[in-house]
N, C-alpha and C positions, 0 to 999 in steps of 0.2 A: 443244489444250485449255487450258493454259496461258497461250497467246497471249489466247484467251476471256476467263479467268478475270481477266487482267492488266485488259485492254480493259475489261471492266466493271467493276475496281474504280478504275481510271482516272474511268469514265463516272458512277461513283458518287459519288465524293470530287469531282468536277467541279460534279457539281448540288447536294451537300450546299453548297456553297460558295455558287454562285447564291442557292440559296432563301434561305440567309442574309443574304446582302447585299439580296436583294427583301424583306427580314422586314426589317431593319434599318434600311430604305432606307423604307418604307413606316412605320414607327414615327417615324421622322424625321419624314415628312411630315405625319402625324398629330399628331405633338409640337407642330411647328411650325403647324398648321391651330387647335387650341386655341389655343395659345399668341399668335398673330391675332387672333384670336376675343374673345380677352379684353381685350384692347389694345382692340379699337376698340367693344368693350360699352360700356369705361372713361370710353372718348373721348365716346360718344355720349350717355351718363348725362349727364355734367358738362354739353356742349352744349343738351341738351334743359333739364334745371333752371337753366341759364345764364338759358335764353330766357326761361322760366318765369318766372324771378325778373325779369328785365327789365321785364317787362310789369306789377310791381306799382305802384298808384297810377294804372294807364291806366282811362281812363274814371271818375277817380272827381275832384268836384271840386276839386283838391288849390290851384287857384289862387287859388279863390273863399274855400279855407279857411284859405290864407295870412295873408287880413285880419283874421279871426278872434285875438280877446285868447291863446288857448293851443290847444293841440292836441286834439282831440273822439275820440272812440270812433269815431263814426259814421264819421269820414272818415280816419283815421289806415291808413296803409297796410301796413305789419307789423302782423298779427292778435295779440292774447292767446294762447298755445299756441306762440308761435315757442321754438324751444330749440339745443341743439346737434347735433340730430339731424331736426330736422320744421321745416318755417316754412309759417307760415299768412298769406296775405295779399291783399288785394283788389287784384281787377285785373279789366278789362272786355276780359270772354274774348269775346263775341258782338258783332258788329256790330249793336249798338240805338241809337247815339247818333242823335239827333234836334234840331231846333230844333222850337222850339215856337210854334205860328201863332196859336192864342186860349187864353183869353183873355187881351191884352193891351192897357194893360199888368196885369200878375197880383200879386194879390195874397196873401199864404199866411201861415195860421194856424194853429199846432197846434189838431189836431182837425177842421178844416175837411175839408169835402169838396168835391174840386174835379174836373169835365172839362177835359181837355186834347187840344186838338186841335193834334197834330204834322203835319208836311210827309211824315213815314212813322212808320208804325210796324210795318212787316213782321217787320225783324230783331227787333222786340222780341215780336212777337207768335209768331215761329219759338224765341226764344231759349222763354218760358215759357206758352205759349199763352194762352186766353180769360181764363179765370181762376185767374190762379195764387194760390196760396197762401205765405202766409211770404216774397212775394221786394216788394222794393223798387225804387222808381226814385232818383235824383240829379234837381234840379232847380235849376240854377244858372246864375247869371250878373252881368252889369255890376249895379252901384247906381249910378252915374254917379258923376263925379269922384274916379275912380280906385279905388271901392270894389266890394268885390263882395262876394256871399252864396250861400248853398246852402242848399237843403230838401230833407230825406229823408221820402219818402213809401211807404204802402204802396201797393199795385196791388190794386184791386179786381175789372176786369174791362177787358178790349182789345177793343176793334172795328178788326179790319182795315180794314173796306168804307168803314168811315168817318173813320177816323185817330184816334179817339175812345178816351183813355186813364181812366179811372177814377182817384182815389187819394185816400186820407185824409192828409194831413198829421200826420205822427207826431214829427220834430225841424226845429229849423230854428237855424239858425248864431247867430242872438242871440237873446232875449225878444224876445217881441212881435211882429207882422207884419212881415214881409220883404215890400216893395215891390219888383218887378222894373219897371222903366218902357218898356224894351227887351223882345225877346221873349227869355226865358231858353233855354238846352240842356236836354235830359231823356236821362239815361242810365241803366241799370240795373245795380243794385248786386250785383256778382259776388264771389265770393273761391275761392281754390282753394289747397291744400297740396300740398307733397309732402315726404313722407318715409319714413325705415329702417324696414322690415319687417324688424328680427332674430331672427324664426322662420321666415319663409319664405329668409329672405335677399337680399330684393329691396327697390328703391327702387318706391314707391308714389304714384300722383296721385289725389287726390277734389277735388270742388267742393262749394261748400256749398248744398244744397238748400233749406235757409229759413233765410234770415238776420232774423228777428225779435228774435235776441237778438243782438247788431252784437260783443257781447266773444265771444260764445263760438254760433256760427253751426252748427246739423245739416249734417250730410258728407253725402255720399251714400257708396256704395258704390267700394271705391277701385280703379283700374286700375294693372298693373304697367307700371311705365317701363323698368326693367333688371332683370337677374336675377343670379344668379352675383356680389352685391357680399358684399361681408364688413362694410364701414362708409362709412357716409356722413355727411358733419362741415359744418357751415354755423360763421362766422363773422363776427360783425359787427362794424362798421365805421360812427362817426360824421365829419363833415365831416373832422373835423381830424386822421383816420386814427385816432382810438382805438376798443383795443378794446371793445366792449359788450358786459358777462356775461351770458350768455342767459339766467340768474338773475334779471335786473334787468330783462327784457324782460315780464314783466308789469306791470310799469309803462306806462303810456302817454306817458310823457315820454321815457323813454330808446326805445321802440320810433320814436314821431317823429323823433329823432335818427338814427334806421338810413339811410343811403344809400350804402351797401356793403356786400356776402356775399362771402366768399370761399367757394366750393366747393371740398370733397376727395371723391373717391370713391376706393374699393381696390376693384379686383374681382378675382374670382379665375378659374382654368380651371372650366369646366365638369366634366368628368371631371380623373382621374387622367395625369399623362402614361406613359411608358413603366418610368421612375424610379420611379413608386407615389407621383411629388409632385404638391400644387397648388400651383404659381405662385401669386402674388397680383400685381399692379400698383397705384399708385395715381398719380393727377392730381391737379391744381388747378386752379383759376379763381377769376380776381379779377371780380366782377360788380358795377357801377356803376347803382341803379336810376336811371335818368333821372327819372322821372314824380315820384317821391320830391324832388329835389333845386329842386326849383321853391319849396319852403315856407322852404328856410334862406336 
């Protein structure tokens, strides 16, 4: 009986020990699976608004508006609303770009209403269909001898079947008609943000659904990028590496100056680890807009 009683407190102290190190070992692993987790949230926030930010100034005539006497609303590629937590900025999210086949050569006048018939116009007519409302085109190109222009028009109505683009003429890069003598590009005028949700605690993307008003453009409805962040920090950056107060970024002279963001995100674990702690992590990224750097 004794031998019994030995044997099974043997068998017992034996497995209390086990399940321990399986409980422990398994917390580990857990620790360590969060802890993962959050690291490469970190990694994939920064990357994503990296990319984001890369693409500001794409598709929008930033060359044409190079020649232009100073920097415009319409075509400036850091939006009004950038700060140290959000940046708002045009960038040609859809493949619409187009050259333009009549008529030519075109001539454009605020007010004017003009057809324009493109080589395509699918992507444009997939990006906002027949007739969109509030969304614009870009319509730019050579003046010959080294000069160029751009005209922002609204969209009235798209024909797939026939490439046939509707628009009123609402600005144009100097007084008075803009003569294209060449066939100009037609692009359409996108902008999208992202930024801190510090209620939900996530990073956030919208686009802007009507851009009628070019400083301050309707969002749509925003999707999350990351979750689990604690802060998200943008910093800017003109040619000459100084910093720009996000203060001063309502300006339109210091937002044209922008051709660097630095991105920080911190994210944290999801849950608790076994400690009752949340981790935090944080990154950086230096981001260089290209499309931006054409005008200095």
């Amino acid at each position: 009986m004794l031998e019994v009683l030995l044997a099974m407190t043997i068998t017992l102290v034996l497995g209390t020990i086990v399940s321990q190190l399986l409980l422990q070992n398994q917390r580990v692993f857990h620790d360590q699976n969060l802890v993962s987790e959050m690291h490469q949230s970190a990694r994939a926030a920064v990357s994503q608004t990296a990319d984001i930010l890369r693409m500001a100034g794409q598709g929008v005539p930033l060359h044409a508006a190079s020649s232009s006497s100073g920097p415009r609303e319409e075509v400036v590629a850091i939006l009004s609303g950038s700060n140290a937590t959000r940046i708002n900025l045009r960038a040609g999210l859809a493949p619409t770009e187009a050259s333009v086949v009549a008529p030519t050569p075109m001539a454009l006048t605020v007010g004017s209403t003009v057809t324009i018939t493109a080589d395509s116009v699918s992507g444009l007519y997939s990006a906002v269909g027949s007739t969109p409302a509030g969304r614009f085109v870009y319509i730019w190109g050579s003046l010959g001898r080294s000069q160029w222009s751009w005209v922002r028009a609204s969209i009235q109505s798209i024909s797939n079947s026939t490439r046939n683009v509707s628009v009123v003429v609402t600005e144009t890069a100097t007084a008075g008609t803009v003569q294209f003598p060449a066939p100009p590009t037609m692009s359409l005028e996108e902008a999208t943000a992202v930024y801190f949700d510090a209620g939900t605690k996530t990073i956030r993307r919208t686009a802007a659904s009507n851009t009628a008003n070019p400083v301050n453009p309707s969002w749509a409805p925003a999707n999350e990028l990351a979750t689990s962040v604690t802060s998200l920090g943008f910093t800017y950056y003109d040619t000459a590496g100084m910093v720009i107060d996000p203060s001063t970024l309502s300006d339109i002279a210091n937002r044209a100056r922008v051709t660097r963001v630095d991105i920080r995100v911190v994210a944290q674990t999801t849950e608790e680890l076994s400690n009752h702690t949340r981790p935090t992590f944080g990154i950086s990224q230096q981001t260089y807009i290209r499309n931006v750097a054409v005008q200095k």
